[in-house]
C-alpha positions as CSV (number, residue, x, y, z in Angstrom):
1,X,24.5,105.5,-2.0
2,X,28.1,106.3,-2.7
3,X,30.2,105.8,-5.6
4,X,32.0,102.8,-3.9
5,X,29.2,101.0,-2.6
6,X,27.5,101.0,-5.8
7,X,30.1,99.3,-7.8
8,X,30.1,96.6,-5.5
9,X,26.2,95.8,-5.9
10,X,27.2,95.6,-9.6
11,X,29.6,93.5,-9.2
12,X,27.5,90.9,-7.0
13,X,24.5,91.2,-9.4
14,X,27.0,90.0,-12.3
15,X,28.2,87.1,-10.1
16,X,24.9,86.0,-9.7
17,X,23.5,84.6,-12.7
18,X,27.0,82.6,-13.1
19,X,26.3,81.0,-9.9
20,X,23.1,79.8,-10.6
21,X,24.0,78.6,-14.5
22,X,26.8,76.7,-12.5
23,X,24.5,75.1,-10.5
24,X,21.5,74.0,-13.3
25,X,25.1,72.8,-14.8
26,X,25.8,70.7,-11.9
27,X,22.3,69.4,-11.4
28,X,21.7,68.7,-14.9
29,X,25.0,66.2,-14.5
30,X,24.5,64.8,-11.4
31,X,23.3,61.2,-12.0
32,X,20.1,59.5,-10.9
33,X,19.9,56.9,-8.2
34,X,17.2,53.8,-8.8
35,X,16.3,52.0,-5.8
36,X,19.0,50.3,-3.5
37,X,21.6,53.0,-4.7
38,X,23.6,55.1,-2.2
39,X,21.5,58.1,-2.5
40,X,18.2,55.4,-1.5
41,X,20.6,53.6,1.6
42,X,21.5,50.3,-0.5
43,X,24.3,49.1,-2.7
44,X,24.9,50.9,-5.6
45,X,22.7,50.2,-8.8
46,X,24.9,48.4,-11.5
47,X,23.0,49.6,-14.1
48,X,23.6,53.1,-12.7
49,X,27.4,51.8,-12.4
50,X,28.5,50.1,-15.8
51,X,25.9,51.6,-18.4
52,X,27.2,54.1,-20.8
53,X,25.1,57.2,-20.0
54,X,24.0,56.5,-16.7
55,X,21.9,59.3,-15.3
56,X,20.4,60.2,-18.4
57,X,16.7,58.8,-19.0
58,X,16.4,55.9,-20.9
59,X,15.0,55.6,-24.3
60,X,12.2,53.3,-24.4
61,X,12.4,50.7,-27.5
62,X,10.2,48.2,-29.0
63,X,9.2,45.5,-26.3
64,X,11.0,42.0,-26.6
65,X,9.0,39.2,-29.2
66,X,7.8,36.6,-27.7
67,X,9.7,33.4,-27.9
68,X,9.2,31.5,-30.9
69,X,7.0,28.0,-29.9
70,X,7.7,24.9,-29.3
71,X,11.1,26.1,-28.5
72,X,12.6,26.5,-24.7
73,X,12.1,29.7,-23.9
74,X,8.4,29.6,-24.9
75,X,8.1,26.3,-23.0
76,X,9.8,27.8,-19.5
77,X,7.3,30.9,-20.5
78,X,4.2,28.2,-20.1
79,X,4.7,27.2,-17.0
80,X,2.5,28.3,-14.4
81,X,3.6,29.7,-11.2
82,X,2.9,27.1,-8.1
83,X,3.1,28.0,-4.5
84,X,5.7,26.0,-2.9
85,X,5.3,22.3,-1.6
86,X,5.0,21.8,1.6
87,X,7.0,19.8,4.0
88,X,6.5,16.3,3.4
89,X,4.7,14.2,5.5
90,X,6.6,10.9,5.4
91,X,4.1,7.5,4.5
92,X,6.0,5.0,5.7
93,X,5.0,1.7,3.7
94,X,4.0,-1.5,6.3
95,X,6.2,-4.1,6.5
96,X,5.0,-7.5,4.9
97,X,5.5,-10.4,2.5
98,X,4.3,-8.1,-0.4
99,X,4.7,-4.8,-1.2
100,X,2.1,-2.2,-1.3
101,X,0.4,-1.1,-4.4
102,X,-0.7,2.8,-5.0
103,X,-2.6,4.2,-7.4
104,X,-1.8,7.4,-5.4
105,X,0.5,8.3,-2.2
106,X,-1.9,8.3,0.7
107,X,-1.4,11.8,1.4
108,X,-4.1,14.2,2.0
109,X,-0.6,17.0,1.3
110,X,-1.9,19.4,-1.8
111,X,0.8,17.6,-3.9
112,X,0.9,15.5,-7.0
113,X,3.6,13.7,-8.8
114,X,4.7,13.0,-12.3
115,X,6.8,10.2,-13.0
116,X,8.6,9.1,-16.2
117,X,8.8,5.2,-17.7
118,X,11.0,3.7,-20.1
119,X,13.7,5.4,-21.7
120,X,14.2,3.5,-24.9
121,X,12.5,5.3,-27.3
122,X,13.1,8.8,-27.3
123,X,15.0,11.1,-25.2
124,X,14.2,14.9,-26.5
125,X,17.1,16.8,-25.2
126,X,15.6,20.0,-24.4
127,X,14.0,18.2,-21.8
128,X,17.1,17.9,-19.8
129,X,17.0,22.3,-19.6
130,X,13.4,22.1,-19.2
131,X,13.4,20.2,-15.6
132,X,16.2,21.7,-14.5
133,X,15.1,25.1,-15.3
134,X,11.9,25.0,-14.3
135,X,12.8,23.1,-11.6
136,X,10.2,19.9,-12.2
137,X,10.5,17.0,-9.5
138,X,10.1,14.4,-11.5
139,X,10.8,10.4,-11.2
140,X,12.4,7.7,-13.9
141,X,11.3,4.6,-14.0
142,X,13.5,3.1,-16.4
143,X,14.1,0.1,-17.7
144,X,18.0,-1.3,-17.0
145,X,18.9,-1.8,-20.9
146,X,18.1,1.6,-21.8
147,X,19.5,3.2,-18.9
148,X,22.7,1.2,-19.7
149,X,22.8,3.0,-23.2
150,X,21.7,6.4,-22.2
151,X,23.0,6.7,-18.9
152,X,24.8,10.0,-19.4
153,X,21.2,11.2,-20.4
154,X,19.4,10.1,-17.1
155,X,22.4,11.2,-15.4
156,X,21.7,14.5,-16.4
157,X,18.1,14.7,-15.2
158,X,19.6,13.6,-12.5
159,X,21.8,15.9,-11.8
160,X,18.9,18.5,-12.6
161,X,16.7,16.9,-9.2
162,X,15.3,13.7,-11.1
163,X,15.3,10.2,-9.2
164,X,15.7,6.4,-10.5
165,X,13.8,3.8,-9.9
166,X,13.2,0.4,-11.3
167,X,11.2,-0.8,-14.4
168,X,12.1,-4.2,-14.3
169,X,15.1,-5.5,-17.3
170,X,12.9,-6.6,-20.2
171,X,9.6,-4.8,-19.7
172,X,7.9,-7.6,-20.3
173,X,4.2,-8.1,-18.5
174,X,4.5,-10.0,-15.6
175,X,1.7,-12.0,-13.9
176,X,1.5,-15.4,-14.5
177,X,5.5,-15.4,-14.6
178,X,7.1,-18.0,-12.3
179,X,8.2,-16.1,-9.4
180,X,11.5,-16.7,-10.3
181,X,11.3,-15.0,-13.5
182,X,10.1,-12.2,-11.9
183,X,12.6,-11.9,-9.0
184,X,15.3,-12.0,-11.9
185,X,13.4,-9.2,-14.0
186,X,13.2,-6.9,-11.2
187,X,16.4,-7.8,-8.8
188,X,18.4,-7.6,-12.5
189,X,17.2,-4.2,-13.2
190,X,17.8,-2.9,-9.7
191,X,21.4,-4.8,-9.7
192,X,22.3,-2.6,-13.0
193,X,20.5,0.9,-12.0
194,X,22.7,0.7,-8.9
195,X,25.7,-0.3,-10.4
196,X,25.3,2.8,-12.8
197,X,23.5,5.6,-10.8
198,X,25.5,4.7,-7.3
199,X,22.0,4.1,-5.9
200,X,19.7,1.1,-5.5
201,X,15.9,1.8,-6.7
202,X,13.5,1.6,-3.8
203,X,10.6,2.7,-5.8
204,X,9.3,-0.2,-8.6
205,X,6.6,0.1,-11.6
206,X,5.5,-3.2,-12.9
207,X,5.2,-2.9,-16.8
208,X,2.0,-1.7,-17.8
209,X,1.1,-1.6,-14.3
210,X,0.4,-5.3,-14.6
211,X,1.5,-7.6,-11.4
212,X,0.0,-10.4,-9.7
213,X,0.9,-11.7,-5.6
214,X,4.6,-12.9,-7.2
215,X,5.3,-9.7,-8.5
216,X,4.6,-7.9,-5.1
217,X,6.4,-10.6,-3.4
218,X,10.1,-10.5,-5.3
219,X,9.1,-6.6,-5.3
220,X,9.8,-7.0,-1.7
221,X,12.8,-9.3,-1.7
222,X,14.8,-7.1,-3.9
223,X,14.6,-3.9,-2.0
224,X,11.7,-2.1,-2.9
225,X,8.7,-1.0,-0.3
226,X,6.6,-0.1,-2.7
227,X,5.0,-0.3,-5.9
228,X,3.5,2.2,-8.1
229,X,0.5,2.5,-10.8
230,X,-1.4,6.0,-11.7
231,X,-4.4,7.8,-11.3
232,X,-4.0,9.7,-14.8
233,X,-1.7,9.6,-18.2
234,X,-0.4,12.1,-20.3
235,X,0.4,11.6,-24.3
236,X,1.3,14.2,-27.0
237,X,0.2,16.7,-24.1
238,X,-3.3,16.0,-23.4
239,X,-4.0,14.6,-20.1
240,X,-6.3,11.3,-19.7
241,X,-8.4,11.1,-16.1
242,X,-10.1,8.4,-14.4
243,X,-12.8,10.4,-13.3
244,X,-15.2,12.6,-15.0
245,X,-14.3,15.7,-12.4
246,X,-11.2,15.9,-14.6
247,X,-9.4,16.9,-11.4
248,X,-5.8,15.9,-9.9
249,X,-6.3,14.8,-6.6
250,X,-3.9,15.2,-3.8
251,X,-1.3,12.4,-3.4
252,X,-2.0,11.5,-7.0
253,X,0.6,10.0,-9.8
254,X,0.7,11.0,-13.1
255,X,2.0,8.9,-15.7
256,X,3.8,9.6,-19.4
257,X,6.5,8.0,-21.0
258,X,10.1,9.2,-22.8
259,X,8.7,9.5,-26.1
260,X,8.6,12.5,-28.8
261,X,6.2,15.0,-27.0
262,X,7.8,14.8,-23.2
263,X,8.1,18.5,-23.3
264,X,4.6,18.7,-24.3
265,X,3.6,16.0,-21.8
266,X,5.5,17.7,-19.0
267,X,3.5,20.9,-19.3
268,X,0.5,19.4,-19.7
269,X,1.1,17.6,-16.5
270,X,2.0,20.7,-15.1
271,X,-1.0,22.6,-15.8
272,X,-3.2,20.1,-15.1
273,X,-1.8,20.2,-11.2
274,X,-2.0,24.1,-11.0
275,X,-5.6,23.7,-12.1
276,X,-5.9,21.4,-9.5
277,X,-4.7,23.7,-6.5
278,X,-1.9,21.7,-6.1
279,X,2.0,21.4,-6.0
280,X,4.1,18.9,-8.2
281,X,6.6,17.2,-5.6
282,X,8.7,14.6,-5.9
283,X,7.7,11.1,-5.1
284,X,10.7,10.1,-2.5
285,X,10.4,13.0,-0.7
286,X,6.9,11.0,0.6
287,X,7.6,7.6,0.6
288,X,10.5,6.2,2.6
């Protein structure tokens, strides 16, 4: 090999380990792509984007405590997952001089539904977060007094998918009542919840599900179609059946009140339906 040929082998040996120290440099700066990045054919990762030291693998720290209880978070936690409901099919109540009485929606749908009565003695205010997050169809059946003095309340649970409907003005029990009385009790309260939520209850509850023929009939000649009892109860979250199969059966109507414990009541009711096999769904989205 001559002289000049030589020093030009040295010369590209030398190079050589620079080029590959620039290139472990290169790699070792280059930053990793998570799914849906660029480098994976998506949009870029904003983790990846924004995070001081992207690229570099993450530490792992101490895993997150569980909420405390009784509080939101621990709630929303609670609630189990249900597949979703499926599209109604419509009962349309029959026509007549009263109007019809359920204990349950004749559906044979996998749905049950948890309504709401009252609203004058307590009104927990994480509840308002707890529907809407958790996204619970649930119906009020209030009474016209308190929803006067707590409408910005309802209104809320409104606003988070709840419905109104009518609970009569006085909540006082009904049968035996002139029928006059009771076309005043319930026309007043419908009158009001109108005149306050911009819609006229359809839906009516006679007070501790107590009615007799005149309470069907003015039912009926104030606007609603149909009138609504329960197959089960709920109190300081335990659930109370009717049957010793301590089942919710589909089309079923669960009943608790605006007292203390809602929260508790609400996820009670909620278990009890996904131990059922069922869905909860919202009342008026089957009876029109």
């Amino acid at each position: 090999m001559s002289s000049h040929r030589a020093r030009r082998v040295r010369r590209s040996l030398a190079v050589f380990p620079a080029l590959i120290l620039l290139a472990l440099t290169a790699c070792a700066h280059e930053p990793r792509h998570a799914l849906g990045s660029p480098s994976a054919g998506g949009a870029p990762s904003s983790s990846a984007a924004s995070s001081p030291g992207a690229g570099t693998t993450p530490t792992s720290g101490p895993p997150s405590p569980p909420p405390a209880p009784k509080t939101l978070p621990w709630y929303l936690a609670q609630v189990p997952d249900f597949p979703p409901a499926p599209p109604p099919q419509v009962v349309r109540p029959t026509p007549g001089p009263t109007v019809p009485l359920w204990f349950r929606v004749p559906t044979d749908q996998k749905v049950a539904f948890i309504t709401i009565d009252d609203g004058g003695l307590a009104r927990p205010p994480a509840v308002i977060d707890f529907i809407r997050e958790a996204h619970i169809p649930v119906t009020m059946f209030l009474n016209s007094p308190a929803a006067a003095a707590h409408t910005d309340y309802f209104k809320q649970i409104e606003a988070a998918g709840g419905v109104v409907e009518n609970h009569t003005i006085t909540h006082t029990s009904l049968p035996g009542r002139s029928y006059a009385y009771q076309k005043h009790e319930i026309c007043g309260a419908a009158d009001k919840l109108e005149q306050l939520f911009g819609k006229r209850p359809t839906l009516f509850r006679p007070p501790f599900g107590e009615r007799d023929t005149n309470t069907l009939k003015a039912a009926r000649d104030c606007g609603m179609i149909a009138a609504l009892h329960w197959r089960e109860t709920v109190d300081k979250g335990k659930v109370r059946y009717q049957t010793p199969t301590k089942l919710v059966k589909p089309g079923e109507i669960l009943l608790m009140h605006f007292r203390p414990a809602l929260m508790d009541d609400l996820l009670a009711a909620l278990r009890a339906i996904h131990k059922s096999g069922l869905t909860p769904a919202l009342l008026e989205d089957y009876i029109r």
